[in-house]
N, C-alpha and C positions, 0 to 999 in steps of 0.2 A: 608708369608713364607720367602722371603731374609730378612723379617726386622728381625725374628729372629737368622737368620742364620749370621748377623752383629756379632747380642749380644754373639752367644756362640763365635765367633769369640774374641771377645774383652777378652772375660770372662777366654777364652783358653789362651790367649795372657800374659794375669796378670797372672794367677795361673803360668804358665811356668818361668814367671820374677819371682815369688816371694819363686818359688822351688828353681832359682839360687843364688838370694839373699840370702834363708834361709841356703842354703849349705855351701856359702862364709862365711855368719855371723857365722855360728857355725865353722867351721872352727879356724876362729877368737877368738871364745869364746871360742872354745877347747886351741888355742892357750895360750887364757889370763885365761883358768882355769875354763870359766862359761858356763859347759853343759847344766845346769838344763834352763836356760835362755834361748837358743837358743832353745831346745825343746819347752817351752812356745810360743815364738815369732811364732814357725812354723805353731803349732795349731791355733794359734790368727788368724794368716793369711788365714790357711785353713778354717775358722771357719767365717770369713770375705767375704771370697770368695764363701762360699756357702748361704752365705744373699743375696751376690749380685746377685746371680746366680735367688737364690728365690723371690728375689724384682723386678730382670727383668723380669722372669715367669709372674708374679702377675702384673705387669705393661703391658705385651703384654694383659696377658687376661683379661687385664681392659678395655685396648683402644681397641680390639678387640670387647668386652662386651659392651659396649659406643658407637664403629663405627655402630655396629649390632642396636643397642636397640635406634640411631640416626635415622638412615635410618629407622626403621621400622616406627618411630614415626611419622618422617615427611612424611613415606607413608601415616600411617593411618591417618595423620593430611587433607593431601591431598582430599584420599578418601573420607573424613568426609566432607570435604569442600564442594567437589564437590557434595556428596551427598543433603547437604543441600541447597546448592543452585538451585537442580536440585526438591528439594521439595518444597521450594521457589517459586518456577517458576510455577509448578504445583499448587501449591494453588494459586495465584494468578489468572490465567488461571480458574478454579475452582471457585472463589470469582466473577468475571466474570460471570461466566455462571449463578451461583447463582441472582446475581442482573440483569442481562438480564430476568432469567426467572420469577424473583416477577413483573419486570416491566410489562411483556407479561401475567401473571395473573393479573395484573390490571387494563391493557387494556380490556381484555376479561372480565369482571367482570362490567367494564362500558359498554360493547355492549350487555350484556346480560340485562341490564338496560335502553336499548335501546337509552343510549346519550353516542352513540361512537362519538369517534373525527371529524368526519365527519357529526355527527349533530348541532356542533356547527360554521358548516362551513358555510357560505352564499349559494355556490353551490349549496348544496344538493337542493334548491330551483328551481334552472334552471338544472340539473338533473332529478326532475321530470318533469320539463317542458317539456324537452327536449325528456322523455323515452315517457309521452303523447301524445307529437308530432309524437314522432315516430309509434305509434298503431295508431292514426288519421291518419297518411299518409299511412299506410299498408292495413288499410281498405280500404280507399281511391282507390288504387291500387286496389284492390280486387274489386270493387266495379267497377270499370273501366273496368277491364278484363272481369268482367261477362257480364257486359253492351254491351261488344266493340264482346264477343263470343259466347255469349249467345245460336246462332241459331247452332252453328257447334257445340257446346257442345251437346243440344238436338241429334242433328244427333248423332252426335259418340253415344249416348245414346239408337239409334234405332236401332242400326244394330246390329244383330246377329249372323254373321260369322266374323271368325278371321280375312281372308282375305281381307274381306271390313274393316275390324278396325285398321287394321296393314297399308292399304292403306290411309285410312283418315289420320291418325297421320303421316303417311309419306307426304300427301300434308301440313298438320296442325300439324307440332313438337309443336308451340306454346301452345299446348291444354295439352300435357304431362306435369302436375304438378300437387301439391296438391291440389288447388284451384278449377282444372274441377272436382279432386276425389269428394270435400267437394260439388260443388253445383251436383255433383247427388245422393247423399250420402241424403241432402234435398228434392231434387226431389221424391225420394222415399218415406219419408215421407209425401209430397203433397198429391202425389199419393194413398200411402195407406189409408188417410183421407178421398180422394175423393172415396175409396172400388175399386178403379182400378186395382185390385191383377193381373193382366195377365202383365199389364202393369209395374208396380211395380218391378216386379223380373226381367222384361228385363232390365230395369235401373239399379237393383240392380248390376246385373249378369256384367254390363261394368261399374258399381263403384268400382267393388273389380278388374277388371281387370287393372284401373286406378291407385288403391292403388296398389297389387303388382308390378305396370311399374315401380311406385315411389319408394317403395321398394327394389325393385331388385337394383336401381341404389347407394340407401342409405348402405344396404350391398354392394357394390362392389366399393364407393369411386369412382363413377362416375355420370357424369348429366345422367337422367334415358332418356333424348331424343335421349343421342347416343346407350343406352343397350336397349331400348324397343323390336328390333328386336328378342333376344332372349327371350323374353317370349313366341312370337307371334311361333319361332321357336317349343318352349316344349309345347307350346299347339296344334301346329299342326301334333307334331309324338304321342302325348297323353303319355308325359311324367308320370308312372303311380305316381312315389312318389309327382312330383307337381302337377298333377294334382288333386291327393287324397285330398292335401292342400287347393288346390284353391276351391273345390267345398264344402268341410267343411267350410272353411271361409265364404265360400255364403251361405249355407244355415243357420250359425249361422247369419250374416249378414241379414238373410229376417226374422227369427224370433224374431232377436230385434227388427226389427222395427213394425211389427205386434203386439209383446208387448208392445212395446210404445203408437201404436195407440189404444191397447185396454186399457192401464190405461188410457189414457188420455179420452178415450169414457167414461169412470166408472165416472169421473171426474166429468164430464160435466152431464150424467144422475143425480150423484148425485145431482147437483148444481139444474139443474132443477127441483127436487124433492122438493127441498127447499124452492126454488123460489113458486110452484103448492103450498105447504103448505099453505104459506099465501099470500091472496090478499092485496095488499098495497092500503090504501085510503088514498091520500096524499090532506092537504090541503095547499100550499104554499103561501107564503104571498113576497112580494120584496121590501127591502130589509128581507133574513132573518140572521140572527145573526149567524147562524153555520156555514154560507157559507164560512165563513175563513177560517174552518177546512182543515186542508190537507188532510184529507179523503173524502172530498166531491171536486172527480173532475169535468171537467166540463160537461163530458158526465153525471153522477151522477145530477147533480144541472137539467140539460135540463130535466132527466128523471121526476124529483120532479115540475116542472114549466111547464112540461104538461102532468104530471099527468098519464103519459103512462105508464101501467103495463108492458103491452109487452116491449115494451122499457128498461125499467129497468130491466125486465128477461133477455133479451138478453146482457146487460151491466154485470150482476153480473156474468152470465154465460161464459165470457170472462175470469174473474179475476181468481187468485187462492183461491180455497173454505175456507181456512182461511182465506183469505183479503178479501170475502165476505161477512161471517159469522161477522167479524171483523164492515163493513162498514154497516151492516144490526143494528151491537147493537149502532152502534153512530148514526143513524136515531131516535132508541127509548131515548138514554138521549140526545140528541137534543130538545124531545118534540113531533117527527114526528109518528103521531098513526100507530100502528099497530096492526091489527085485521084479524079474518077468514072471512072466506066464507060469512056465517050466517051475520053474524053482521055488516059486508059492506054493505049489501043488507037491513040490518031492519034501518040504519044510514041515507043508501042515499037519503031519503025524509026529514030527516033534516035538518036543517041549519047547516053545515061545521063548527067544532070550533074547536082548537088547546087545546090539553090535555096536560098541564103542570105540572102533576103530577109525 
């Protein structure tokens, strides 16, 4: 805005010079006679003065139009810059993640092929060493504990009131862990083998007491030998919702094991069915050739070398009925006869001879 207000300035300036001019000159030329001339001159000039006037216009709103259409540019120039730099940066970043994540598919892609980087490492070697070690030395422990507690475990196993149990474990913290739960959790199973059922549920009945001591303390993020006192508490006001828990538990508890000992009785009748089927007439000879086998162990080999049926029932009757089904047909393609009742009895007056058929 002053810059225009120069120009009309200048513009006003000359038009006004060139009005006193044109007056003087005509004047002049009225004097010397030439009207018609100084009328031209004045036009010329007016005629001049509004080019200039026009030129200035057209000049402001050029450089106006330029200063605008400048600045816009180099905004958008700007903008553009920084945009692209800023997608730049972003793909980049993006290309990145990209090859980070083909690399982490190629990894996974060899562990699923079981030679991840760490099978090609020598460690892995003494890693297992090491995780061996470490179940040998845990057993070990366990094995120690039960050895070194064995008779106070029993006990805690006998008593039937809370009070005496609450007090044993309070002379014997050491005895609250997994390990008493796990060996009368066994006991039980002894027990029921040996048909001791009265006996049996009393043991059960302080295994699961054992398990939820351990319990309780595993929910609350403490050792169970400082929380034991509160069970011993909900089971002396007969807490009804734990208690409804604790006695479901026990008796789901005393009929798995009861089904345990009755498949495993099924087991065994089978086996000796099997066994009664047929009578083994064994003729052994030393050395025999099969005794390589890994299926003839050495209880197996003793039973063939003296010829003991019973012997050998009670051996098969041990194994599991496919491993002895299994170890019965590698006797017959061994060579070692096998026949019934009948036919042992019409044989044994003759001379013993190995059937190689």
């Amino acid at each position: 805005l002053p810059h225009r207000l120069v120009l009309l300035f200048c513009v006003f300036c000359c038009w006004w010079c060139c009005c006193c001019w044109g007056k003087e000159g005509e004047e002049e030329i009225c004097a010397d006679g030439g009207a018609s001339i100084g009328h031209e001159q004045q036009g010329l000039v007016k005629n001049t003065l509004e080019c200039k006037w026009n030129l200035a216009e057209a000049q402001e709103r050029l450089c106006t139009l330029e200063l605008h259409n400048s600045e816009s540019l180099e905004q958008e120039h700007a903008k553009a810059q920084t945009e692209s730099w800023e997608l730049k940066r972003k793909e980049d970043e993006w290309r990145q993640k990209e090859e980070e994540l083909m690399w982490n598919e190629r990894m996974n892609s060899w562990n699923v092929d079981t030679i991840s980087k760490e099978g090609f490492n020598r460690s892995v070697i003494n890693k297992n060493i090491k995780h061996k070690e470490a179940e040998e030395e845990a057993d070990g422990k366990v094995a120690t504990f039960v050895q070194k507690c064995e008779r106070q475990i029993k006990h805690f196993g006998m008593l039937k009131r809370w009070v005496d149990s609450q007090r044993h474990l309070s002379d014997h913290p050491h005895l609250i862990c997994e390990e008493t739960a796990n060996y009368l959790i066994k006991w039980c199973f002894y027990l029921q083998k040996a048909e001791k059922q009265a006996l049996m549920e009393q043991v059960a009945h302080q295994a699961v007491v054992m398990q939820f001591i351990v319990e309780m303390g595993r929910n609350l993020h403490q050792d169970p030998r400082g929380c034991f006192r509160q069970f011993f508490e909900k089971a002396k006001i007969a807490d009804e919702g734990y208690m409804e828990a604790f006695h479901t538990e026990l008796e789901a508890f005393i009929q798995r094991v009861r089904e345990f000992s009755q498949a495993k009785t099924a087991e065994s009748v089978t086996m000796d069915k099997v066994v009664r089927d047929f009578e083994l007439t064994v003729w052994a000879e030393t050395p025999m050739p099969c005794w390589g086998n890994a299926v003839f162990s050495e209880e197996l080999k003793r039973c063939f070398q003296l010829q003991d049926v019973q012997l050998l029932q009670n051996v098969l009757s041990d194994m599991d009925p496919q491993v002895a089904e299994h170890c019965l047909q590698h006797c017959i393609d061994a060579g070692l006869r096998i026949c019934n009742s009948k036919e042992a009895k019409e044989e044994r007056s003759e001379e013993p001879t190995m059937d190689t058929s």
